[in-house]
GUROLUM-730055 format. One record per residue (C-alpha): residue number from 1; x, y, z. Coordinates in nm, 3 decimals. Example, Ala and Ser with C-alpha at 12.3 -4.5 7.8 and 13.67 -1.06 7.14 Angstrom:
# GUROLUM-730055
r k=1&xx=1.230&yy=-0.450&zz=0.780
r k=2&xx=1.367&yy=-0.106&zz=0.714
# end
This chain:
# GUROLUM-730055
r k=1&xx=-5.885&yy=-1.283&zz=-3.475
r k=2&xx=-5.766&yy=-1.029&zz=-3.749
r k=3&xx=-5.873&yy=-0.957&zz=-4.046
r k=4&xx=-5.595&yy=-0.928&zz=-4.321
r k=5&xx=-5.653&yy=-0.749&zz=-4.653
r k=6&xx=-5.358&yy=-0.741&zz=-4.891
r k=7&xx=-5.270&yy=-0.462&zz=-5.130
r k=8&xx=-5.054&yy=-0.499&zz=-5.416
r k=9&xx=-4.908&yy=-0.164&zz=-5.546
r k=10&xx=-4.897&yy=-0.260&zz=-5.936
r k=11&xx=-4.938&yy=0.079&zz=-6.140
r k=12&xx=-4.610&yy=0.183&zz=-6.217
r k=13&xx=-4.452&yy=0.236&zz=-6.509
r k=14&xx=-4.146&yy=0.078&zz=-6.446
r k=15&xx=-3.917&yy=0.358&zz=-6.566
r k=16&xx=-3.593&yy=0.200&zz=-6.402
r k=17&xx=-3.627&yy=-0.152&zz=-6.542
r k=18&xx=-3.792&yy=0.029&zz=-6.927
r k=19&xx=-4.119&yy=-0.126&zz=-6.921
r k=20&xx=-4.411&yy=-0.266&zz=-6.690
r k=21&xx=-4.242&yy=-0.532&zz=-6.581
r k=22&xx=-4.549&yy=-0.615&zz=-6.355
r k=23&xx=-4.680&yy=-0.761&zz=-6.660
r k=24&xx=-4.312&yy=-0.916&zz=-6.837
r k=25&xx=-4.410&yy=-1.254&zz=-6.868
r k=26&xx=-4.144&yy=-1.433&zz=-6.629
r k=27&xx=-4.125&yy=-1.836&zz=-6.642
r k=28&xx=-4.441&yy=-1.794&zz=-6.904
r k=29&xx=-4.656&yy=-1.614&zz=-6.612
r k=30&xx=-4.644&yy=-1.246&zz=-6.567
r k=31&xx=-4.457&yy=-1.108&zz=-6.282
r k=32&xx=-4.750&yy=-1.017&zz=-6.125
r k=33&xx=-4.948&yy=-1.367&zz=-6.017
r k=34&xx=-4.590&yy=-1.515&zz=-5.881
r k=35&xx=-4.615&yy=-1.221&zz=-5.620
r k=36&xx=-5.030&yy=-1.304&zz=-5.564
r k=37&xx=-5.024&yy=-1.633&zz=-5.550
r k=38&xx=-4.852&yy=-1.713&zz=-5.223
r k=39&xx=-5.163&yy=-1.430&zz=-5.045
r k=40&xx=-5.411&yy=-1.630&zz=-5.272
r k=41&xx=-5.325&yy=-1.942&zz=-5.114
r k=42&xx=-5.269&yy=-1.823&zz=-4.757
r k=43&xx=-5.544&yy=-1.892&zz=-4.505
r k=44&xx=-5.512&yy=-1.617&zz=-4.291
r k=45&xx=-5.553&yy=-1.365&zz=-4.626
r k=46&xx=-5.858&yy=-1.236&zz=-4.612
r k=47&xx=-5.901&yy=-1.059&zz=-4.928
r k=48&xx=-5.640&yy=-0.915&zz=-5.210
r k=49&xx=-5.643&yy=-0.568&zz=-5.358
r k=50&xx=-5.455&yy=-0.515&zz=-5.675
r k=51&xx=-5.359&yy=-0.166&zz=-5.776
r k=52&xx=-5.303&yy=-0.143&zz=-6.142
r k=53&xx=-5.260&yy=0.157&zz=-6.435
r k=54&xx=-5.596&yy=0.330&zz=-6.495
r k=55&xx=-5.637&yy=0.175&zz=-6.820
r k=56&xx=-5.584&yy=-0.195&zz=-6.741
r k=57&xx=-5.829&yy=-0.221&zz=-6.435
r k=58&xx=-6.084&yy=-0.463&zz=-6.657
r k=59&xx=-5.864&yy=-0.641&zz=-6.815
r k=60&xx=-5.623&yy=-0.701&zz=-6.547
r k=61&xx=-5.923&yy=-0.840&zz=-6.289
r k=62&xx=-6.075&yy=-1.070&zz=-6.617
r k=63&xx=-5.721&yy=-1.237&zz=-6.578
r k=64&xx=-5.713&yy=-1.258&zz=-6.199
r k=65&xx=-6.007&yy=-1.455&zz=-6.182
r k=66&xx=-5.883&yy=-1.725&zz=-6.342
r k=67&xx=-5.669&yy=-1.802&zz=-6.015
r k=68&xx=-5.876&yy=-1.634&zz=-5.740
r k=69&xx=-5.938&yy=-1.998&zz=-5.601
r k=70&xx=-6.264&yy=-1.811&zz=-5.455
r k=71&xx=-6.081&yy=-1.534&zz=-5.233
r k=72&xx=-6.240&yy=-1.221&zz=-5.282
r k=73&xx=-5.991&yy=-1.036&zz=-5.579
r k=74&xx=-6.031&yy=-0.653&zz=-5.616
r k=75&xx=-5.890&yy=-0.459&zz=-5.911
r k=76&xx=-5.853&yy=-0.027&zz=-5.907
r k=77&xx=-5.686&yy=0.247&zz=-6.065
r k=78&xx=-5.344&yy=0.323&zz=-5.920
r k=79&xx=-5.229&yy=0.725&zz=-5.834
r k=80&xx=-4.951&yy=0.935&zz=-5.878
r k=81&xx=-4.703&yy=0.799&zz=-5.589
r k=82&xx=-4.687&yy=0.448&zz=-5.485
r k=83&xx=-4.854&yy=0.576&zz=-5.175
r k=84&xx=-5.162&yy=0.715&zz=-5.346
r k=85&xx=-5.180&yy=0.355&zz=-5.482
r k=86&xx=-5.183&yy=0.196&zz=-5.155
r k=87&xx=-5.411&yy=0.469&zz=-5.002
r k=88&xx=-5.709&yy=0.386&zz=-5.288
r k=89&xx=-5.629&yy=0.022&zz=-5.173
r k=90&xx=-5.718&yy=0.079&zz=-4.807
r k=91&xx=-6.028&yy=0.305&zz=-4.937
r k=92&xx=-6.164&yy=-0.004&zz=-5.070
r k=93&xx=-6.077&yy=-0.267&zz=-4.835
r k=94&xx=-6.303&yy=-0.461&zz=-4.643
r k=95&xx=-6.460&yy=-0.270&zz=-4.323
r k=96&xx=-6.403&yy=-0.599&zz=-4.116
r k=97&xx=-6.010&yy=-0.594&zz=-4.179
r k=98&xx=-5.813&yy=-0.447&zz=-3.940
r k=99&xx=-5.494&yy=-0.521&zz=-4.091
r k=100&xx=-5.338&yy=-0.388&zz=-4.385
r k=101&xx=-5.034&yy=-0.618&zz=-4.537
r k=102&xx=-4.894&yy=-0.431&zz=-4.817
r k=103&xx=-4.637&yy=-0.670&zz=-5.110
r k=104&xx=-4.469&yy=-0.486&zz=-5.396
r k=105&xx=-4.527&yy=-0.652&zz=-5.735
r k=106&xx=-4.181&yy=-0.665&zz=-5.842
r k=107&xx=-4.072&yy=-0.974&zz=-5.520
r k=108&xx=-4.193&yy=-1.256&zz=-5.705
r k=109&xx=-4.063&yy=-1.514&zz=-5.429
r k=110&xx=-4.217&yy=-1.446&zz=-5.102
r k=111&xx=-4.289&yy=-1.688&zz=-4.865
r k=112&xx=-4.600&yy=-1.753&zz=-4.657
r k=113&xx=-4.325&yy=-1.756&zz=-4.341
r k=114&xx=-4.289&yy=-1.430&zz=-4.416
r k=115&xx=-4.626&yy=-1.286&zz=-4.477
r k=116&xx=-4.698&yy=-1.492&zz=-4.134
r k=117&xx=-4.446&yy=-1.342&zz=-3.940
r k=118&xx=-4.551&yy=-1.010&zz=-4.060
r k=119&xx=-4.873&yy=-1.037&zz=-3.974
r k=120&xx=-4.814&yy=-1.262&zz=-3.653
r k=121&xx=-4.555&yy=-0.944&zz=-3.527
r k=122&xx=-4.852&yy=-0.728&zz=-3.544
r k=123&xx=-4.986&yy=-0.852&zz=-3.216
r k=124&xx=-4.739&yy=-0.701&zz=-2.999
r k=125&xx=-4.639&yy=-0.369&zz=-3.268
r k=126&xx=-4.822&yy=-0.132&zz=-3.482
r k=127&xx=-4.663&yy=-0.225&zz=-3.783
r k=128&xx=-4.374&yy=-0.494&zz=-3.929
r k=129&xx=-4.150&yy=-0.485&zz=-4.179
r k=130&xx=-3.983&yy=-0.766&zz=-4.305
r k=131&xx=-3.591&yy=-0.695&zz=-4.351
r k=132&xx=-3.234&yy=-0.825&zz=-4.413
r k=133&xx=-3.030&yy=-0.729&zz=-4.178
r k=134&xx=-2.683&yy=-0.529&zz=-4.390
r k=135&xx=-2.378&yy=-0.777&zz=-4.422
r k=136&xx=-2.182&yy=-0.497&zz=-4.558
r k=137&xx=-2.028&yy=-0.218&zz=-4.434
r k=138&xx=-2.261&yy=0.174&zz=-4.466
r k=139&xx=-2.122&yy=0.434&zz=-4.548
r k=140&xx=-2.269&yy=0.754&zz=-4.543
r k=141&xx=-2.169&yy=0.973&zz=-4.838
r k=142&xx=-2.174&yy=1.371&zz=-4.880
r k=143&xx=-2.104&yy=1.536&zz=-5.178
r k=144&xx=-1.915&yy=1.160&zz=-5.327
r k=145&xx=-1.732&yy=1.127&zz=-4.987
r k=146&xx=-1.760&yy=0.927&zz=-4.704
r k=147&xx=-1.906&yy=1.103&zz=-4.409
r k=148&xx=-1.942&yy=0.841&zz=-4.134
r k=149&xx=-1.946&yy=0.482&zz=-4.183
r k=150&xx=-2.220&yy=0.379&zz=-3.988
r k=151&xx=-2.245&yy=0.076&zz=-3.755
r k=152&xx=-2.410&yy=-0.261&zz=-3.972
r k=153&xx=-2.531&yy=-0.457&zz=-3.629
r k=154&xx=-2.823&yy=-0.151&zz=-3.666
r k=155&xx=-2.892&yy=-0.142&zz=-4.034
r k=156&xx=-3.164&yy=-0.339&zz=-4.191
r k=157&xx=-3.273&yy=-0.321&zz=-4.549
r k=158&xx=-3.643&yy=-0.314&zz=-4.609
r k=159&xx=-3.798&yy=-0.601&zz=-4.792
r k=160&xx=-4.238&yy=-0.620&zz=-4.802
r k=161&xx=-4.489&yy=-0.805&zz=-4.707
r k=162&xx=-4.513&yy=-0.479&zz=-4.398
r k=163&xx=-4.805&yy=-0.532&zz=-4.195
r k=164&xx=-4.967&yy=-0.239&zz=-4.024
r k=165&xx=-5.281&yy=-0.192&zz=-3.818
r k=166&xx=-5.542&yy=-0.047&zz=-4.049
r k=167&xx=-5.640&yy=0.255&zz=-3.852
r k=168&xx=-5.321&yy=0.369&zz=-3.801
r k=169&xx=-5.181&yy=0.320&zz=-4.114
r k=170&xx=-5.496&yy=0.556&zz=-4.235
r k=171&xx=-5.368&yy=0.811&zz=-3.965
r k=172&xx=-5.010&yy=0.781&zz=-4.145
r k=173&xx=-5.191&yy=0.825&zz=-4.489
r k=174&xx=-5.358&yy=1.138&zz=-4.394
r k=175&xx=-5.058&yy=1.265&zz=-4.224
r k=176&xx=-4.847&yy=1.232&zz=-4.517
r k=177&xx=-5.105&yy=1.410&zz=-4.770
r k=178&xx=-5.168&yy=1.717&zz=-4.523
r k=179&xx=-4.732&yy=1.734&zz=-4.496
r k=180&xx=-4.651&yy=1.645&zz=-4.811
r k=181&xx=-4.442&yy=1.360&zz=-4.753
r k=182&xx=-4.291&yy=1.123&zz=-5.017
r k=183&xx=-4.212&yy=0.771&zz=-4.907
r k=184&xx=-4.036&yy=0.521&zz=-5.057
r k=185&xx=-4.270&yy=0.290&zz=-4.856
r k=186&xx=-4.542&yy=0.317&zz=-4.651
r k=187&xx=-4.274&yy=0.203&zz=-4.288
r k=188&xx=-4.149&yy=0.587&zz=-4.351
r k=189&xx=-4.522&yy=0.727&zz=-4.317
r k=190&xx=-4.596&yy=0.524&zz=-3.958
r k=191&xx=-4.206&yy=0.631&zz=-3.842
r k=192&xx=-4.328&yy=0.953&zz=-3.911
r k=193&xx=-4.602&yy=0.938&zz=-3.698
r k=194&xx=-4.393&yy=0.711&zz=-3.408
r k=195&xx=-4.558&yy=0.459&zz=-3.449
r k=196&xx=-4.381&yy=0.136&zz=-3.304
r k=197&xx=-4.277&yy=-0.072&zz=-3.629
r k=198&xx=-4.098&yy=-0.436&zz=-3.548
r k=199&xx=-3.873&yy=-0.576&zz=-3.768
r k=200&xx=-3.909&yy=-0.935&zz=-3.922
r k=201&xx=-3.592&yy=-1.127&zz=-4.113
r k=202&xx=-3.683&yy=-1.153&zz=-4.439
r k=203&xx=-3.486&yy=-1.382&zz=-4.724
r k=204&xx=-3.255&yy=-1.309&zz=-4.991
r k=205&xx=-3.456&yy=-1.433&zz=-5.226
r k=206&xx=-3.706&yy=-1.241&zz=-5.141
r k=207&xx=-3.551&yy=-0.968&zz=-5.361
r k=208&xx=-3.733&yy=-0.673&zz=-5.594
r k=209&xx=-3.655&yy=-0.656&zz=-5.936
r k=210&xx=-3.579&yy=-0.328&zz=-6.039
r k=211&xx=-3.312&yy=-0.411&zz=-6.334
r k=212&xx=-3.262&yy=-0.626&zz=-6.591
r k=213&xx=-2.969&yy=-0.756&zz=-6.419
r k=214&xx=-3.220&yy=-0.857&zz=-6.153
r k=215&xx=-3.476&yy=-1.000&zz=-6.419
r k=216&xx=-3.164&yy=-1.248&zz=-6.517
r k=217&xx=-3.139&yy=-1.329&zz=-6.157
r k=218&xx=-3.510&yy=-1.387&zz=-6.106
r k=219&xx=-3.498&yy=-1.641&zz=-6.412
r k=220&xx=-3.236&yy=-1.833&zz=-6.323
r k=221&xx=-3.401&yy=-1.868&zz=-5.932
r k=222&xx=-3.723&yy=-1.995&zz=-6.095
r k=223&xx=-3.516&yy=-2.220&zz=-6.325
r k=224&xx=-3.362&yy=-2.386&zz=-6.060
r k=225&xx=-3.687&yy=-2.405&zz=-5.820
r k=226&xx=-3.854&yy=-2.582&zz=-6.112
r k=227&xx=-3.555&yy=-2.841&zz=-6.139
# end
């Protein structure tokens, strides 16, 4: 049976969106325990590992207790790239879990289909990512100017929970730091490394907030889930 710890990349500083919007209070709740509470409540979570600024680690876990609902809650210091975060996640996860589901902070409406069929895809790949596939058109610019326009029945835009096996993902890790790669996410770090990474549907609603514009959108959703 496996052994799922979840890591929640929470330390940055939200330069984008103008503040730590982690922490905006959203519905009267910070951001933050809408994206933890559907892993809190899932059965087949093992544990939860919140990475936070360096400063906030105490205060931040005092909080989290409050809705632990007894599943083990772990609080540490975030790094430079969202990658360091989620590396000093895995360093402290549990030695029994041999999967590593990884949620950004700023998708406050994900689903426990989703972090199921993440995890459940895992059986058969070393990795999963949950995605929409692109109802648009691509187009691939150069310089302001279309290049190619690329074929949407084979583009997907990523969307977390990913799953990954843990030891792997730790090979990905290392890779990364000893060839300085930067990832947007940690699906480019296992590509890198070939490992085979499936690809789950995912939601719309399932979106990130990055912008205001998206903070607007996020409040209305809530409103009208609370109707």
């Amino acid at each position: 049976m496996n052994q799922v710890s979840v890591i929640i990349p929470a330390a940055g500083a939200g330069s984008r969106f103008g503040e730590e919007k982690q922490f905006k209070l959203l519905g009267g709740r910070p951001l933050l325990f809408y994206c933890l509470q559907p892993f809190l409540e899932s059965s087949i979570i093992q544990e939860v590992i919140v990475v936070v600024p360096g400063n906030q680690t105490t205060s931040i876990h005092r909080d989290l207790m409050s809705m632990s609902a007894g599943k083990p809650i772990t609080v540490i210091a975030g790094g430079a790239r969202r990658q360091d975060s989620v590396e000093n996640g895995v360093s402290v996860s549990s030695n029994s879990a041999n999967l590593i589901c990884i949620h950004d902070a700023a998708r406050p409406f994900v689903t426990e289909n989703m972090i199921v069929n993440s995890i459940s895809a895992c059986e058969n790949y070393d990795g999963a990512v949950v995605a929409l596939p692109s109802r648009d058109t691509v187009k691939l610019s150069n310089n302001g100017l279309v290049k190619e326009t690329l074929d949407r029945r084979f583009i997907w835009l990523a969307q977390t929970p990913q799953t990954f096996n843990k030891d792997k993902l730790v090979a990905a890790l290392d890779n990364a730091d000893q060839n300085d790669i930067n990832a947007t996410d940690e699906a480019v770090l296992m590509e890198a490394m070939g490992f085979s990474i499936a690809l789950v549907e995912g939601h719309p609603t399932n979106f990130k907030i990055t912008t205001q514009d998206d903070w607007e959108r996020a409040e209305q959703y809530l409103l009208q889930k609370t109707q």
